[in-house]
C-alpha positions in Angstrom: 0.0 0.0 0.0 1.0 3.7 -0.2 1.7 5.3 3.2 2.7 8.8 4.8 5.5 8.3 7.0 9.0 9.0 8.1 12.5 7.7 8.8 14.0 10.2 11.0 12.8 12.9 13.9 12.1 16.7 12.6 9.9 19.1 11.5 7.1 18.3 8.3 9.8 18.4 6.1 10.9 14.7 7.2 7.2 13.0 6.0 7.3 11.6 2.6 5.0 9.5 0.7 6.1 5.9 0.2 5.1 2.3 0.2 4.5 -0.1 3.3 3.1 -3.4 4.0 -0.8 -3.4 4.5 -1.5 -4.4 7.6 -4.1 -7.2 8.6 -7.1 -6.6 11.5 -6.4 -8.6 14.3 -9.3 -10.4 16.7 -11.7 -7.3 17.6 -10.4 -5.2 14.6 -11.0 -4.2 11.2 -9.2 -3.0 8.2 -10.7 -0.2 6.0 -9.6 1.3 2.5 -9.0 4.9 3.9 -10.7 7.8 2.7 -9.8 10.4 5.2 -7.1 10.5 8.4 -7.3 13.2 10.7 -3.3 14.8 12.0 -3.9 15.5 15.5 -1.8 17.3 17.8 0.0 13.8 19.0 0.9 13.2 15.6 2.6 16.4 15.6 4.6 15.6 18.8 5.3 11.8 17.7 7.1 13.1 14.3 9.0 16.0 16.3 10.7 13.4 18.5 9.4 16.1 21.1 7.3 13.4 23.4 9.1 10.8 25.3 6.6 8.6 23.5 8.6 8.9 20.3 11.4 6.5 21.6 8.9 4.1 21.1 8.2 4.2 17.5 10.0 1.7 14.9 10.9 3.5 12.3 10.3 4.1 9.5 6.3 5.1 11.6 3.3 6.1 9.5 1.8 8.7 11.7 -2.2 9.2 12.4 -4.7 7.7 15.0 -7.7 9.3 13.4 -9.3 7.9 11.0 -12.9 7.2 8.1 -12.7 4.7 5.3 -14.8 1.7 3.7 -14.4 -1.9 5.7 -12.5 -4.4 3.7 -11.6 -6.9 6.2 -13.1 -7.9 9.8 -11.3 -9.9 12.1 -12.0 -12.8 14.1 -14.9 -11.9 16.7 -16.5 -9.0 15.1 -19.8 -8.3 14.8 -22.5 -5.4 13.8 -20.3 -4.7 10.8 -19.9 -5.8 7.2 -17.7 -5.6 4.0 -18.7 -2.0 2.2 -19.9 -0.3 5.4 -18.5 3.1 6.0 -17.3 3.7 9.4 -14.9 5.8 11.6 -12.6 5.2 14.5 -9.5 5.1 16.0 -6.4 2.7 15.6 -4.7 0.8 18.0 -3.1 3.5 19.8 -0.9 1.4 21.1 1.3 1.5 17.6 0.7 5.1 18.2 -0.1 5.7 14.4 -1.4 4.0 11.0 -4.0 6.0 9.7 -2.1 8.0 7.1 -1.8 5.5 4.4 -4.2 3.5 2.1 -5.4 1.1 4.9 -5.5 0.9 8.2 -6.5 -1.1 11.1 -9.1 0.4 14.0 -9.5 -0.4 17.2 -12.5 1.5 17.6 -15.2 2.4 15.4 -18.9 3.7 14.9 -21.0 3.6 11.4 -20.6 7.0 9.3 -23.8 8.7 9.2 -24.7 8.9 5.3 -24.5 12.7 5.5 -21.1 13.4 7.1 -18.4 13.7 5.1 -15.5 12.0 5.0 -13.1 14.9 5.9 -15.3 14.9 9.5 -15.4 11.4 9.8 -11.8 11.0 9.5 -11.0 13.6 12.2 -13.7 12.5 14.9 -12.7 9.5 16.3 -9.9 10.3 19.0 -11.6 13.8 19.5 -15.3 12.1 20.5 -13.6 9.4 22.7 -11.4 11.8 24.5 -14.1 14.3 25.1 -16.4 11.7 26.0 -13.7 10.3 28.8 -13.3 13.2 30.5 -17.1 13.8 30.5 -17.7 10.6 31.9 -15.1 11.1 34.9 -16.5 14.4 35.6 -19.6 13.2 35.5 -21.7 16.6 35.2 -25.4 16.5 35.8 -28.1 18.2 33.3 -28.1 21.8 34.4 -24.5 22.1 36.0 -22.1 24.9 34.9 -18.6 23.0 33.0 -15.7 25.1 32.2 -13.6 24.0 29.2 -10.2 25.5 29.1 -9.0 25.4 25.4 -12.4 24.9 24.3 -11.9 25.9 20.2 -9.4 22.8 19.5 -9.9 20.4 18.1 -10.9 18.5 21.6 -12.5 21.3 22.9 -14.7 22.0 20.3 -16.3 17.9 20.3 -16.5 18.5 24.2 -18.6 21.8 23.7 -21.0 20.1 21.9 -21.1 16.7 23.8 -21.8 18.2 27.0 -24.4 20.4 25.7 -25.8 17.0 24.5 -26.1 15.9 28.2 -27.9 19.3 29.0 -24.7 21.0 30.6 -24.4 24.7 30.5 -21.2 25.4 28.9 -18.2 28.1 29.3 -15.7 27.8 26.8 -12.4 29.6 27.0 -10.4 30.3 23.6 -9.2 33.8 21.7 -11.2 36.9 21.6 -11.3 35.6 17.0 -12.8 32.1 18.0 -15.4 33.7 20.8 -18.4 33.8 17.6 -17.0 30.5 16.8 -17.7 28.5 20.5 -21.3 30.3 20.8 -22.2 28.5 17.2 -21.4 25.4 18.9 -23.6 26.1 21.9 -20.9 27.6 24.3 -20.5 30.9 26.2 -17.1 32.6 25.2 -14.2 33.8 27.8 -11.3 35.0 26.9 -8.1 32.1 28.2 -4.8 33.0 30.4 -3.7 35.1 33.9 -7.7 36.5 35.5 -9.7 33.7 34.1 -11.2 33.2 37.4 -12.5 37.2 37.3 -13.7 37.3 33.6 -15.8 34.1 34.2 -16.8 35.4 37.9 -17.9 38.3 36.0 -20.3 36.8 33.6 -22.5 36.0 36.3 -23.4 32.3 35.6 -23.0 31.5 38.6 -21.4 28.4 40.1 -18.7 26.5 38.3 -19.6 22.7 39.2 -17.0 21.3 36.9 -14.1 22.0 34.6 -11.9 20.2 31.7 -8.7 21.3 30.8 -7.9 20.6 27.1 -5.1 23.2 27.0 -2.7 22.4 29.1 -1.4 25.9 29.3 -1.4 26.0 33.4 -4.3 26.8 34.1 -5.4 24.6 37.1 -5.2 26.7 39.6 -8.1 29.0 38.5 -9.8 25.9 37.8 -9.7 25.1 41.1 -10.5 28.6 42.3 -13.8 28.6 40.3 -14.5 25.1 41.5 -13.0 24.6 44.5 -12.3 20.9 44.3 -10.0 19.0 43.1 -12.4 16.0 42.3 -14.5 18.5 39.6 -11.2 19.2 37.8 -9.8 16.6 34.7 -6.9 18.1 33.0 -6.3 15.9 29.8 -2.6 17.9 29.0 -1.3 19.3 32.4 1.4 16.7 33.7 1.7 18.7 36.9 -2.0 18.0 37.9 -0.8 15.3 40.7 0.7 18.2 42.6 -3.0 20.1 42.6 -5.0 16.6 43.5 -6.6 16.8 40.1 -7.1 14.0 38.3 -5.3 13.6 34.4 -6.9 11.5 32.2 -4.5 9.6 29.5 -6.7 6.9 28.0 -5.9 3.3 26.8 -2.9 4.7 27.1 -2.7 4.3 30.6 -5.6 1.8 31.5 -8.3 3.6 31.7 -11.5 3.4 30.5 -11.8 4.3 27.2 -14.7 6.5 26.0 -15.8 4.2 22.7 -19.5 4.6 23.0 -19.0 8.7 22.5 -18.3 7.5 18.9 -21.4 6.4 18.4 -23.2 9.4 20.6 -21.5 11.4 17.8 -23.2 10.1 15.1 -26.1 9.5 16.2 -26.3 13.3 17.3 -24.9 14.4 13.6 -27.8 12.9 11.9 -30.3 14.7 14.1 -28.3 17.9 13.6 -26.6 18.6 17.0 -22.9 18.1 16.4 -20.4 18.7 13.8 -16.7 18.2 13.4 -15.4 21.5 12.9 -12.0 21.0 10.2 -9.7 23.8 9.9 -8.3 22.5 6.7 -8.0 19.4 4.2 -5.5 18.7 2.4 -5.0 15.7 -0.1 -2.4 12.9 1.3 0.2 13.9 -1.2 0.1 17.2 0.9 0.9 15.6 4.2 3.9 17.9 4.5 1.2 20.8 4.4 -1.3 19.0 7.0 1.1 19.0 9.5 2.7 22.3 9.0 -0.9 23.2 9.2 -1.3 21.3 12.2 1.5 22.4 13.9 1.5 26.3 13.8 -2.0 26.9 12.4 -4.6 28.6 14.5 -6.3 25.8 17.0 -9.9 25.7 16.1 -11.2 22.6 14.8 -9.6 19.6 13.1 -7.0 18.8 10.4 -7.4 16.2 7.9 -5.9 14.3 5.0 -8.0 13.4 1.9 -6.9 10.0 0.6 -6.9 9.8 -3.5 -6.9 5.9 -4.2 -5.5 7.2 -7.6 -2.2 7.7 -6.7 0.3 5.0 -7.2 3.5 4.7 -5.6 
């Protein structure tokens, strides 16, 4: 098959477009022919050499957890899905990558609504479960007040929209540019940084009960001003949040509970009209050097995503 990928630590520069072998679903997995893979912040780190994690890759590593495509193998033990159905998911994150190429294995994995395009299915996946996790440990009831620090990202934005599903007011924190943005997705605006705890003191909403850092840009302690407990705090990109008592939330990767079934929330809520995958830009696969330039210094609001061309041949 034909595969993004790279041979040596660096900037985008270092991705080039190549052949691999094709992998094969294991038991609880299938394969689909790719037709879109989202490049996600992680992907970003992994390729830099930036993230400890790196030291873990085999290179040469096709890059991309994300991913939408058209199911052409099922392995042993799988059910509810057939050759030709469109779906979306998430790889094995374990292998910490294979979506950028022509096919890939998921781990995880709901049915594409008809009506979403592939550039949004292929850019959901990691975004819904991850959003969904944190939900789930914070565990706000219909009517509380959650903060979401970094609320325009990619991340953010699936939370917004998730936990206004569940009937949660929410207060979103991004740029004064993305504030029209987060009130189309059903959250109210605060500008981020240094006061944080004042401007949303100053909105009068009221109470905080609960609030998600997506951000990681040090924020926890005026999260924990405006909530005062460390229990109503999940950071999901703060490493210093054992030193405030809040709680960070790593996924699979760490063996927790994985938030799978927010997959299938998300679809089922795009087809009545309640949630979208915002993208920030497509490019086609051959542009991969693009994406992640994209991805890596481009404005954080929404998703980036690779367009796969089954015409091109290696």
């Amino acid at each position: 098959m034909f595969a993004v990928q790279f041979d040596r630590f660096g900037g985008p520069d270092v991705l080039h477009l190549g052949t691999a072998d094709a992998p094969r679903p294991g038991p609880g997995q299938i394969r689909v022919r790719v037709q879109a893979a989202g490049v996600s912040p992680v992907d970003v780190g992994l390729r830099s050499g930036r993230t400890p994690m790196s030291a873990r890759l085999p290179l040469p590593h096709i890059p991309g957890v994300d991913v939408a495509g058209v199911v052409d193998e099922i392995g042993h033990g799988v059910d509810g899905v057939a050759i030709g159905d469109h779906v979306f998911g998430v790889v094995e994150l374990a292998k910490l990558g294979g979506a950028s190429a022509q096919f890939a294995v998921l781990q995880l994995w709901a049915h594409k609504p008809a009506a979403m395009p592939w550039a949004q299915a292929g850019a959901a996946g990691t975004s819904a479960e991850t959003a969904t996790r944190a939900l789930d440990l914070l565990a706000p009831q219909p009517g509380m007040t959650l903060l979401i620090d970094g609320a325009a990202g990619g991340v953010g934005s699936v939370a917004v929209q998730l936990a206004a599903a569940r009937g949660i007011r929410v207060i979103g924190t991004a740029r004064p540019d993305n504030h029209a943005f987060l009130r189309q997705l059903g959250a109210t605006p605060v500008t981020y940084g240094d006061g944080l705890a004042d401007r949303v003191n100053a909105l009068g909403a009221g109470r905080v009960d609960r609030a998600l850092d997506v951000a990681g840009a040090g924020s926890l302690t005026e999260l924990l001003n405006l909530t005062g407990d460390p229990a109503a705090v999940v950071t999901l990109a703060d490493f210093t949040a054992p030193t405030h008592g809040v709680r960070l939330s790593m996924g699979q990767l760490a063996g927790e509970p994985d938030g799978r079934h927010g997959l299938r929330t998300a679809a089922d809520l795009f087809t009545e009209g309640r949630f979208t995958v915002p993208i920030e830009a497509a490019f086609p696969i051959q542009k991969a050097t693009d994406a992640h330039d994209t991805a890596e210094h481009g404005s954080p609001r929404g998703k980036i995503v690779m367009i796969v061309d089954d015409a091109y041949e290696s």
